[in-house]
N, C-alpha and C positions, 0 to 999 in steps of 0.2 A: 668518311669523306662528306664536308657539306660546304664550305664554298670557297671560294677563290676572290682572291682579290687583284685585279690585274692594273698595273700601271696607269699614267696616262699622258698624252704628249702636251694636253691642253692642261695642265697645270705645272710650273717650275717643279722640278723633284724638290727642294727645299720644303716648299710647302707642302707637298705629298706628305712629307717625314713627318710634318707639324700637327696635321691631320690625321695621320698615324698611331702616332704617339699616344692620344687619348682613345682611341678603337682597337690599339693590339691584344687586349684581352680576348678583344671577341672575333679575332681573325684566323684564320685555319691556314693560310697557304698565302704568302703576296708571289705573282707572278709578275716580273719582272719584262715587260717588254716594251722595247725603244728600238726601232727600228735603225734609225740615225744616229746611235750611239757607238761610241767606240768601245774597244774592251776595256781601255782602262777606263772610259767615265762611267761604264757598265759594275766595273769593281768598285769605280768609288762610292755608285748608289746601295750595289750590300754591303759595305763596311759601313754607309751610313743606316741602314734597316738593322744591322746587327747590334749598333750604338744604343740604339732605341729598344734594345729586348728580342726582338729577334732570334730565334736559332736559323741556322744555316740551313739544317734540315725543312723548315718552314717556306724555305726559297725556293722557286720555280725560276728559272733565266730559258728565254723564248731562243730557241734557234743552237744555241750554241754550244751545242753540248762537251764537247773539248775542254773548254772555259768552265761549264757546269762540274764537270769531273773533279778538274785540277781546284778549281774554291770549292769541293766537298760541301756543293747544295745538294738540296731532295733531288731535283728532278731537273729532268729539261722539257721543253715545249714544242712538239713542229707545227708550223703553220701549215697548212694544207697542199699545200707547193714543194714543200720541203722534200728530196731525192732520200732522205735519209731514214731508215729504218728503225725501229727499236730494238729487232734482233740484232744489230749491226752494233749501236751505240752499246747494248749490254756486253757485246762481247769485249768492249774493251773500258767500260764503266760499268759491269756488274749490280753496283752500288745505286743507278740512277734510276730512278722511278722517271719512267716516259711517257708522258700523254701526246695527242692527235688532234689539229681540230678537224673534221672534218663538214660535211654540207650534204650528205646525201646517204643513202643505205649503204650503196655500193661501196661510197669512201669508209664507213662505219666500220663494214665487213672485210673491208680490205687491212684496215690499220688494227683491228683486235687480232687479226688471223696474222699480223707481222710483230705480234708480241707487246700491243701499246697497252700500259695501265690502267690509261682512261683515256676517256674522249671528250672531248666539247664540241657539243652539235648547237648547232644554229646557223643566223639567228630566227630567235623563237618571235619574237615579238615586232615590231618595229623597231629598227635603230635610226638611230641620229647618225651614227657611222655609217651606216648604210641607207642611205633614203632612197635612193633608186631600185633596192632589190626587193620585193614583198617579201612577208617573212614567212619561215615553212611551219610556225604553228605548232602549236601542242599534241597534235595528232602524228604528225611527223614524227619529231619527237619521240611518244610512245611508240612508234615502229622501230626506232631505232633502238631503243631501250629493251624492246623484246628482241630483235633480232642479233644482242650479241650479248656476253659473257662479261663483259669489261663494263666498269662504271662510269657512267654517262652523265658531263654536267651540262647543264641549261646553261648558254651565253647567247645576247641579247637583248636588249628591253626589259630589265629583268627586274621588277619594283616591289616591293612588299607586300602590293594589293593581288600580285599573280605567283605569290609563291605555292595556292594552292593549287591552281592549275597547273603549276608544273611538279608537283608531290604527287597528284594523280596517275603521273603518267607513269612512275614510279624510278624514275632519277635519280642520280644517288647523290645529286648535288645541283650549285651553283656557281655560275662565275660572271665576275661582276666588275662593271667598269666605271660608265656613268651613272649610275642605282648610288654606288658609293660617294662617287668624287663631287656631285653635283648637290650632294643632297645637303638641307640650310643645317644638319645635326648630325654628320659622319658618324659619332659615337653610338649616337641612337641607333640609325641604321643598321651599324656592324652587329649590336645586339639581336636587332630583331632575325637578320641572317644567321646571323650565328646558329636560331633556333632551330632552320629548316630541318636536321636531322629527327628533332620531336615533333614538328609539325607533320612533315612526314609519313613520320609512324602514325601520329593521331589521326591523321586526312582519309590515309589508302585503306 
């Protein structure tokens, strides 16, 4: 596991695809999340991700796990609000890799101990997404990273010049939103992410 690439509401999906298309080499997982979307313009964006090279298996769809099952992606995603469990969704999607995001130790220890894959803690940095909430920092982070079994990705502020602060803490990944979408050489970026597994190992 080394990172995630997560949707985004602030560029038309078209363009997403366009953008895409020349970075899929170096993309591990696109996570799919639209809050506002219906399930069919939901299906229409992975039949467009899949047009482009994509496997299905490489798809993450946030929230919906039902939907995740029945189009046979990897995995589903809860937001941190989400009533729904991973013990719950395996029992009846076996097949779905579930991750968590959570925000705090407790939430961490709660969602690895209810059977989640992985987790996405944050955020680490400052967001744009969130300018009103300080961020809980690298330090955090590493608490949360030793205090569970399940591998934990960095989402957040998340730019190339801090991948090695967050390889220290010893993370097993990253997930990334505006790092990707905003950056003036997407291509470039996904490569350099893509690296985090070797940086990684060379860092810790």
């Amino acid at each position: 596991m080394t990172w995630h690439l997560i949707t985004t509401n602030n560029l038309p999906f078209h363009m997403q695809i366009r953008q895409l298309r020349h970075a899929l080499k170096n993309i591990d997982i696109v996570h799919i999340r639209d809050k506002e979307a219906s399930l069919q313009r939901l299906k229409q964006q992975i039949d467009q991700l899949c047009k482009i090279g994509l496997r299905r298996e490489q798809i993450i769809l946030n929230e919906h796990a039902e939907a995740a099952a029945a189009w046979e992606l990897g995995g589903v995603h809860l937001p941190s609000h989400s009533p729904l469990t991973a013990k719950e969704i395996k029992k009846e999607a076996p097949h779905l890799q579930v991750g968590a995001s959570v925000h705090n130790l407790g939430e961490a220890k709660a969602r690895a101990e209810e059977g989640a894959d992985y987790l996405y803690y944050g955020h680490v940095y400052p967001s744009a997404s969130k300018p009103d909430v300080p961020p809980r920092g690298v330090e955090a982070l590493q608490s949360v990273v030793q205090a569970v079994s399940v591998p934990v990705l960095a989402i957040g502020g998340i730019t190339r010049d801090r991948l090695g602060g967050i390889a220290h803490t010893g993370a097993s990944g990253i997930a990334l939103i505006s790092g990707f979408w905003e950056a003036e050489k997407p291509e470039e970026e996904a490569s350099h992410f893509n690296r985090f597994g070797q940086f990684s190992y060379e860092t810790i």
